[in-house]
N, CA, C and O atoms as CSV, one atom per row, in Angstrom:
chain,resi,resn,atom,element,x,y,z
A,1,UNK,N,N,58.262,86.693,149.359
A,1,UNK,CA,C,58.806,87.210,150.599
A,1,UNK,C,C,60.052,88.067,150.338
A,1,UNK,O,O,60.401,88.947,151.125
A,2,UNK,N,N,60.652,87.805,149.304
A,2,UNK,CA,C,62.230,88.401,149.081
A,2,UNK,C,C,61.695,89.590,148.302
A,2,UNK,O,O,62.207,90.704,148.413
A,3,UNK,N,N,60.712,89.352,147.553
A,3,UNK,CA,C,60.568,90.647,147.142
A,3,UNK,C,C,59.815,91.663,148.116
A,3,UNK,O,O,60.414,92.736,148.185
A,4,UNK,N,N,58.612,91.596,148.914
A,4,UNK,CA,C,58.521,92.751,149.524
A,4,UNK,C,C,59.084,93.074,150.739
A,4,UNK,O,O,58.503,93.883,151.461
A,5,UNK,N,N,60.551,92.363,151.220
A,5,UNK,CA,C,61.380,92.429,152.050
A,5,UNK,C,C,62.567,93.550,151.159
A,5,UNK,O,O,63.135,94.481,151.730
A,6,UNK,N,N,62.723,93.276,149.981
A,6,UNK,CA,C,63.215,94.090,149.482
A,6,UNK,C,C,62.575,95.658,149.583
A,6,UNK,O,O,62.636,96.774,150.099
A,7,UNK,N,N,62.111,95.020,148.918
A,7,UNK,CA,C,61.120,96.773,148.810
A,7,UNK,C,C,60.834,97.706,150.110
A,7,UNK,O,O,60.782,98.934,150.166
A,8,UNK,N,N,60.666,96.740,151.135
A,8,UNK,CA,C,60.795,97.476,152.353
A,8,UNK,C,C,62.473,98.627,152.885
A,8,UNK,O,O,62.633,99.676,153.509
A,9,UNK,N,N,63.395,97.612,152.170
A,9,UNK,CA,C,64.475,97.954,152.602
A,9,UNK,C,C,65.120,99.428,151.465
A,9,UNK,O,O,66.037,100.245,151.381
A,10,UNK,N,N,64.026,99.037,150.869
A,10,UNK,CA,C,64.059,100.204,149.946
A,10,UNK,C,C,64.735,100.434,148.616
A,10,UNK,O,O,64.866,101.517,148.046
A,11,UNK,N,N,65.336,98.690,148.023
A,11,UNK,CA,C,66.046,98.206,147.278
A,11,UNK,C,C,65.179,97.853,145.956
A,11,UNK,O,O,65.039,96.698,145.552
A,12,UNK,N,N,64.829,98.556,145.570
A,12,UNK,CA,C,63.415,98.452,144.582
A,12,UNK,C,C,63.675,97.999,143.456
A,12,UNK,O,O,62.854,97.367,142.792
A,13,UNK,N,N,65.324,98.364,142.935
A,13,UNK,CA,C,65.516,97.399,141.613
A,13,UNK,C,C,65.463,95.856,141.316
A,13,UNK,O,O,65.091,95.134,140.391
A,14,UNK,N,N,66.264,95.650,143.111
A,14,UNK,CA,C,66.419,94.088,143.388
A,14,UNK,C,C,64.465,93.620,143.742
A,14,UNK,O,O,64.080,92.476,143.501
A,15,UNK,N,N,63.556,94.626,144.267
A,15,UNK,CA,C,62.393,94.238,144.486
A,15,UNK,C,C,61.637,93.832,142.937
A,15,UNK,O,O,60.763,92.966,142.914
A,16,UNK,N,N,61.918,94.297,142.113
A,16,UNK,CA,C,61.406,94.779,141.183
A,16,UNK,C,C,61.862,93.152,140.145
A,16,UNK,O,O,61.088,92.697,139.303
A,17,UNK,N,N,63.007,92.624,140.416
A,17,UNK,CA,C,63.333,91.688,139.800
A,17,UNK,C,C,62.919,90.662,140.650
A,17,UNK,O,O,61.786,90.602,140.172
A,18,UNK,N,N,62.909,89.942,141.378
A,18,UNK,CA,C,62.123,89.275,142.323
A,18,UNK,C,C,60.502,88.950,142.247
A,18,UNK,O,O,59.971,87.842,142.177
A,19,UNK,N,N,59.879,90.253,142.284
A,19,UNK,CA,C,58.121,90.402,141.755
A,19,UNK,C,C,58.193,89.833,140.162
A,19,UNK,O,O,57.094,89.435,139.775
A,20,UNK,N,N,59.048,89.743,139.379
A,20,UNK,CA,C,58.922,89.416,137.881
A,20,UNK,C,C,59.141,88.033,137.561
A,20,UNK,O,O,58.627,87.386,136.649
A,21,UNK,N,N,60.271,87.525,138.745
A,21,UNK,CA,C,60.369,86.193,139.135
A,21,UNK,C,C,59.262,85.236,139.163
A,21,UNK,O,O,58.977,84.198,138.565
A,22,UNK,N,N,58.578,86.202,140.372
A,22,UNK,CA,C,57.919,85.920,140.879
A,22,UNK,C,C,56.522,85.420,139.883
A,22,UNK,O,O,56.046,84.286,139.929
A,23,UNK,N,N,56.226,86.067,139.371
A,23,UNK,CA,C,55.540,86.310,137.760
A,23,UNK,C,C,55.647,85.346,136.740
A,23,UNK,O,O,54.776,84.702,136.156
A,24,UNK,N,N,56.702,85.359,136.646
A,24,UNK,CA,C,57.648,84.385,135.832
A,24,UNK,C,C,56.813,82.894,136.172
A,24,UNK,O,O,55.947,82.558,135.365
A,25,UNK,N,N,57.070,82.057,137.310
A,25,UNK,CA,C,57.194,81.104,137.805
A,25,UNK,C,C,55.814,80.983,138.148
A,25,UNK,O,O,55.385,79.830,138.105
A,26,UNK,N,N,54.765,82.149,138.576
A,26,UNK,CA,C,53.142,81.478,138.725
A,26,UNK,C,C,52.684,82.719,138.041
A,26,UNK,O,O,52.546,83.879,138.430
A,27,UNK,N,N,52.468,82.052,136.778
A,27,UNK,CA,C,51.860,82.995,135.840
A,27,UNK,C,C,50.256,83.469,136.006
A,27,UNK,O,O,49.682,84.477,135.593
A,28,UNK,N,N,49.668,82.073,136.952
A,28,UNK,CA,C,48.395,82.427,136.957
A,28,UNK,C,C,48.129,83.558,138.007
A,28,UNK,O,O,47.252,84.390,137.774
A,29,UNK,N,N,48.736,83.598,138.952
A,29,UNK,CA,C,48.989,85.343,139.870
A,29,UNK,C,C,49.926,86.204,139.563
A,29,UNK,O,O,50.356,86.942,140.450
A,30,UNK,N,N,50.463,86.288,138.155
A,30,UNK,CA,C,50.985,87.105,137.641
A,30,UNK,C,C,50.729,88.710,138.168
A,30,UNK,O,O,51.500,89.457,138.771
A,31,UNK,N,N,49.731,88.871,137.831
A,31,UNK,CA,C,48.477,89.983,137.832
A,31,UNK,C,C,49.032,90.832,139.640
A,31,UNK,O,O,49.341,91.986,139.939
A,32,UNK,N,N,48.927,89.584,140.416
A,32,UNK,CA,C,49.300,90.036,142.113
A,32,UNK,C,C,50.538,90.590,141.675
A,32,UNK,O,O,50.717,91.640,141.059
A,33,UNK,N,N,51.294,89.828,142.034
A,33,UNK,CA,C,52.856,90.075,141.746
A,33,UNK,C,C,52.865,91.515,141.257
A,33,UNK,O,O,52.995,92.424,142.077
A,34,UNK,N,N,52.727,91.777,139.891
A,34,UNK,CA,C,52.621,93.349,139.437
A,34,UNK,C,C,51.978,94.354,140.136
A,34,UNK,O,O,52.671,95.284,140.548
A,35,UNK,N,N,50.327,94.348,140.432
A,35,UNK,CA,C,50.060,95.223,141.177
A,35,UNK,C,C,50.904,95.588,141.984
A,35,UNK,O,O,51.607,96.595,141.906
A,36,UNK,N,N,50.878,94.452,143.161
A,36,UNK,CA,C,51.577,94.594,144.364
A,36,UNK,C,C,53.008,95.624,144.273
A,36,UNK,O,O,53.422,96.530,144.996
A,37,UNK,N,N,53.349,95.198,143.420
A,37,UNK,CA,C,55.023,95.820,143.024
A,37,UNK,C,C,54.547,97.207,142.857
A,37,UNK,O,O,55.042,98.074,143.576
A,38,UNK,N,N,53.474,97.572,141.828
A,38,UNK,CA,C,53.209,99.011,141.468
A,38,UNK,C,C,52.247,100.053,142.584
A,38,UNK,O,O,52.056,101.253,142.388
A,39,UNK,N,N,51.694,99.225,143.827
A,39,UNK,CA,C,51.300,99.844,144.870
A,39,UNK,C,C,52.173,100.208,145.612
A,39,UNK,O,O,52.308,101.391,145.926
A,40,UNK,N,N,53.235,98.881,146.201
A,40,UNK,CA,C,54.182,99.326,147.097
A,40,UNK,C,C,55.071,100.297,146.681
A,40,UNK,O,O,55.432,101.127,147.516
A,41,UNK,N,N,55.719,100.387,144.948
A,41,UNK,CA,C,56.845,101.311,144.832
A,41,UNK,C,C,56.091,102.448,144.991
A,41,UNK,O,O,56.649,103.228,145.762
A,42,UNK,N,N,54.924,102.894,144.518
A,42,UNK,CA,C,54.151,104.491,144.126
A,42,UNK,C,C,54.316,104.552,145.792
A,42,UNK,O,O,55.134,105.429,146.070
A,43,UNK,N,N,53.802,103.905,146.952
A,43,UNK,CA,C,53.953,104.594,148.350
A,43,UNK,C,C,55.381,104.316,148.752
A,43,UNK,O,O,55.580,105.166,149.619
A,44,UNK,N,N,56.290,103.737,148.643
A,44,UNK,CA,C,57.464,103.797,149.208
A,44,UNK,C,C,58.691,104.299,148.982
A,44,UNK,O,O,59.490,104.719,149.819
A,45,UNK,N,N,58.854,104.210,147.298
A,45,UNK,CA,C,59.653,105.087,146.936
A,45,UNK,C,C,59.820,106.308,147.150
A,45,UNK,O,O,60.935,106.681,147.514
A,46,UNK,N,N,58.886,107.138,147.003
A,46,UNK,CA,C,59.189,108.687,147.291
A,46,UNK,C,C,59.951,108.995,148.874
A,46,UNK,O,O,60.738,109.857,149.263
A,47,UNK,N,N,59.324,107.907,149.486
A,47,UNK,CA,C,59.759,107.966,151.188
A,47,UNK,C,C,61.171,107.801,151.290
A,47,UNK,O,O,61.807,108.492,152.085
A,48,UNK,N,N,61.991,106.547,150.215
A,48,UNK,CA,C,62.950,106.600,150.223
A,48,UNK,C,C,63.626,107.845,149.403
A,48,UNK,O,O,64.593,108.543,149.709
A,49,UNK,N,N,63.027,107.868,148.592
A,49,UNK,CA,C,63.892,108.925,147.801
A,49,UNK,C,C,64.016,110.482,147.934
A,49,UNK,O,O,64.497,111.391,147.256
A,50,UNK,N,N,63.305,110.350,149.221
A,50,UNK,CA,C,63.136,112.040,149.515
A,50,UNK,C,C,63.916,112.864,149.662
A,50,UNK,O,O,63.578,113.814,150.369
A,51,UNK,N,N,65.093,112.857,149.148
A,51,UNK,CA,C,66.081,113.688,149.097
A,51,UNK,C,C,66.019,114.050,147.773
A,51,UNK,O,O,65.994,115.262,147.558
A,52,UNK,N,N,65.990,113.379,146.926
A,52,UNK,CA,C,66.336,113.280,145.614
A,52,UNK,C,C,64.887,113.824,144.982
A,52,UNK,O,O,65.041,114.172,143.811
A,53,UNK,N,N,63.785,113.954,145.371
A,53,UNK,CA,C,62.131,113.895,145.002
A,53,UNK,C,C,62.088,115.057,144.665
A,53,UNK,O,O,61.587,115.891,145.418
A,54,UNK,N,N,62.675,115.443,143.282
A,54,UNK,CA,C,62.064,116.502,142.483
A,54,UNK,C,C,60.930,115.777,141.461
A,54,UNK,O,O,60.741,114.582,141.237
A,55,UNK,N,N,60.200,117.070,140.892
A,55,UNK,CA,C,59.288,116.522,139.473
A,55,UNK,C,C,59.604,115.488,138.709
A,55,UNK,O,O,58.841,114.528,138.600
A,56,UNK,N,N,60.726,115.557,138.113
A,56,UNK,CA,C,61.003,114.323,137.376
A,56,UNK,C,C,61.240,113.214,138.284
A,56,UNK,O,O,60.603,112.276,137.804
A,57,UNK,N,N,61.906,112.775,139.499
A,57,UNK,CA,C,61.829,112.136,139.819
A,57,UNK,C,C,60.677,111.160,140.633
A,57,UNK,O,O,60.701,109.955,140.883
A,58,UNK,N,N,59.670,112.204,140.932
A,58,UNK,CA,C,58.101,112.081,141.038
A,58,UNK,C,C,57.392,111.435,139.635
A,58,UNK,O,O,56.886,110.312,139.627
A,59,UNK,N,N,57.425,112.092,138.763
A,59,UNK,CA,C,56.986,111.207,137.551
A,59,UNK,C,C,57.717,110.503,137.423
A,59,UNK,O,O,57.007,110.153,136.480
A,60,UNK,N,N,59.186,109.302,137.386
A,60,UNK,CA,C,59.595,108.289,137.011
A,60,UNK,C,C,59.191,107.562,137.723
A,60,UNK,O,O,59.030,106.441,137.240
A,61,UNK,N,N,58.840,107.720,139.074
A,61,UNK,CA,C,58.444,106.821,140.201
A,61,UNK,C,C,56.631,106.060,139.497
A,61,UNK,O,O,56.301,104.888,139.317
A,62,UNK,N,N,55.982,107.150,139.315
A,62,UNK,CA,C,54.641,107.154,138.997
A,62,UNK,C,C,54.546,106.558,137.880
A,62,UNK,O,O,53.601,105.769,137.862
A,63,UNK,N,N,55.624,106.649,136.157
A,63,UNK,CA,C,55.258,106.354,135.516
A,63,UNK,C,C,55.287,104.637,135.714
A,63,UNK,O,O,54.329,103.928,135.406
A,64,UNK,N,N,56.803,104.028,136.388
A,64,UNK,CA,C,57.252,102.793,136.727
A,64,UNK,C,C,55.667,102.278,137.264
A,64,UNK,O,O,55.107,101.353,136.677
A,65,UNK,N,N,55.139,102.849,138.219
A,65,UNK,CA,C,54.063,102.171,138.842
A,65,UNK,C,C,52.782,101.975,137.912
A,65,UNK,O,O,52.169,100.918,137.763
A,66,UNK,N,N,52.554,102.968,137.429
A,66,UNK,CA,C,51.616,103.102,136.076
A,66,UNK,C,C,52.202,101.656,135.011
A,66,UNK,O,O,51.455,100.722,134.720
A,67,UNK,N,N,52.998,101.710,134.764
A,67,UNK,CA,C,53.127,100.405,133.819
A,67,UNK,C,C,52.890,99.072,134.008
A,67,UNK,O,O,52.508,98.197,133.232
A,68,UNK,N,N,53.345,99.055,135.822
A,68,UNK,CA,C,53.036,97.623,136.387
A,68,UNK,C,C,51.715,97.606,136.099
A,68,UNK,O,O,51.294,96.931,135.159
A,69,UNK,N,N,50.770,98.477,137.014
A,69,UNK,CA,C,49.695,98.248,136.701
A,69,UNK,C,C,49.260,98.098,135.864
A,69,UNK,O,O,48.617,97.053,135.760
A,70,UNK,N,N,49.311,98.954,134.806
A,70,UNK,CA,C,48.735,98.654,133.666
A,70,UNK,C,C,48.773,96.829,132.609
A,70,UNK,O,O,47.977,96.236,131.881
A,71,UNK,N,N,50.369,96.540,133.198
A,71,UNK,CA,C,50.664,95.174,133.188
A,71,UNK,C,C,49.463,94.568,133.633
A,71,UNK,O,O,48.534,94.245,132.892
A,72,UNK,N,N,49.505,94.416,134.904
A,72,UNK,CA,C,48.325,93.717,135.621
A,72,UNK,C,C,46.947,93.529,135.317
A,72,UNK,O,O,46.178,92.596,135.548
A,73,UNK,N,N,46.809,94.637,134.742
A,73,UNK,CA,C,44.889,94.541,134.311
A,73,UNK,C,C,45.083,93.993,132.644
A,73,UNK,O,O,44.107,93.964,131.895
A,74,UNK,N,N,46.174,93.659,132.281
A,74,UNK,CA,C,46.873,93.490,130.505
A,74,UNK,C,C,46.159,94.511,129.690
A,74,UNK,O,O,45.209,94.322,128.930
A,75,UNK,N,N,46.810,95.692,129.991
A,75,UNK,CA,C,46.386,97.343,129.074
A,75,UNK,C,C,47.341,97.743,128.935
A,75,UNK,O,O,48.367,97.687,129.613
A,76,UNK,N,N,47.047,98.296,127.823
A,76,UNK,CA,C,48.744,99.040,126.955
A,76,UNK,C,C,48.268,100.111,126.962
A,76,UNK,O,O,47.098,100.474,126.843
A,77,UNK,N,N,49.714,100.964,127.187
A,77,UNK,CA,C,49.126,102.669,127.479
A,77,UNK,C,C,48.304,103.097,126.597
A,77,UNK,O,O,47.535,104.031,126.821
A,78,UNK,N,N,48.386,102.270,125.143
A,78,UNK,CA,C,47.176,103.374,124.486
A,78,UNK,C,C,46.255,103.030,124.359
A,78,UNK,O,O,45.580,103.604,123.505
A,79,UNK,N,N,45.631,101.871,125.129
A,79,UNK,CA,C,44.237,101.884,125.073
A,79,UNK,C,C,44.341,102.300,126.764
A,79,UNK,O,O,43.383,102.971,127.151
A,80,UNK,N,N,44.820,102.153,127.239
A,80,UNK,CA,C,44.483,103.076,128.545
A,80,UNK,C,C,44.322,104.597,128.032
A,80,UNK,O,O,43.372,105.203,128.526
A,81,UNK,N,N,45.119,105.290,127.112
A,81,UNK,CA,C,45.034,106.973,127.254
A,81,UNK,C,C,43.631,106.738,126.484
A,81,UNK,O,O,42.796,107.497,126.975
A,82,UNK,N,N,43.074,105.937,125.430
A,82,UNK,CA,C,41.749,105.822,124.437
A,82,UNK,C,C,40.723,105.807,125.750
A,82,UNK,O,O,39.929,106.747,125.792
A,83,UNK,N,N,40.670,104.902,126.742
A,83,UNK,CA,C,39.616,104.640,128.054
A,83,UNK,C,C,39.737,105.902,128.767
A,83,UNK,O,O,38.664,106.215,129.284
A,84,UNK,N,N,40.753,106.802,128.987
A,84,UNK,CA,C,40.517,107.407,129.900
A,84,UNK,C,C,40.254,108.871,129.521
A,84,UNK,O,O,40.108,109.804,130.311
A,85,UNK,N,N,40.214,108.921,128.032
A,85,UNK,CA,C,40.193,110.452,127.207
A,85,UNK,C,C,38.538,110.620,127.716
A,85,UNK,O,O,37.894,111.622,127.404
């Protein structure tokens, strides 16, 4: 709850530690926890950050979300870039 109350508020570092907590403590929905974190920041961040939403800051947002996920399904970028070549 604290974490996607965070994230709503648009506090994504404090969301971000919370979801890992969260992780932390029920490892067997680990997997939720991450997604969840890497769906909500890829749609909410930019909303917050739209002032600031140049390219690079578009890809840091994307890559952050890309890693959760990738967390979640347990894939490391390089067998993700090997699957997706």
């Amino acid at each position: 709850a604290l974490a996607s109350f965070s994230m709503d508020l648009g506090r994504f570092n404090e969301a971000e530690q919370f979801y890992n907590k969260a992780a932390d403590v029920d490892r067997e929905n680990a997997a939720y926890y991450w997604s969840e974190f890497a769906v909500n920041y890829r749609a909410k961040a930019p909303v917050v950050m739209e002032k600031f939403l140049d390219d690079k800051t578009k890809d840091m947002i994307a890559q952050k979300a890309l890693s959760y996920a990738l967390k979640a399904i347990d894939l490391t970028k390089d067998d993700a870039k090997r699957l997706l070549q």
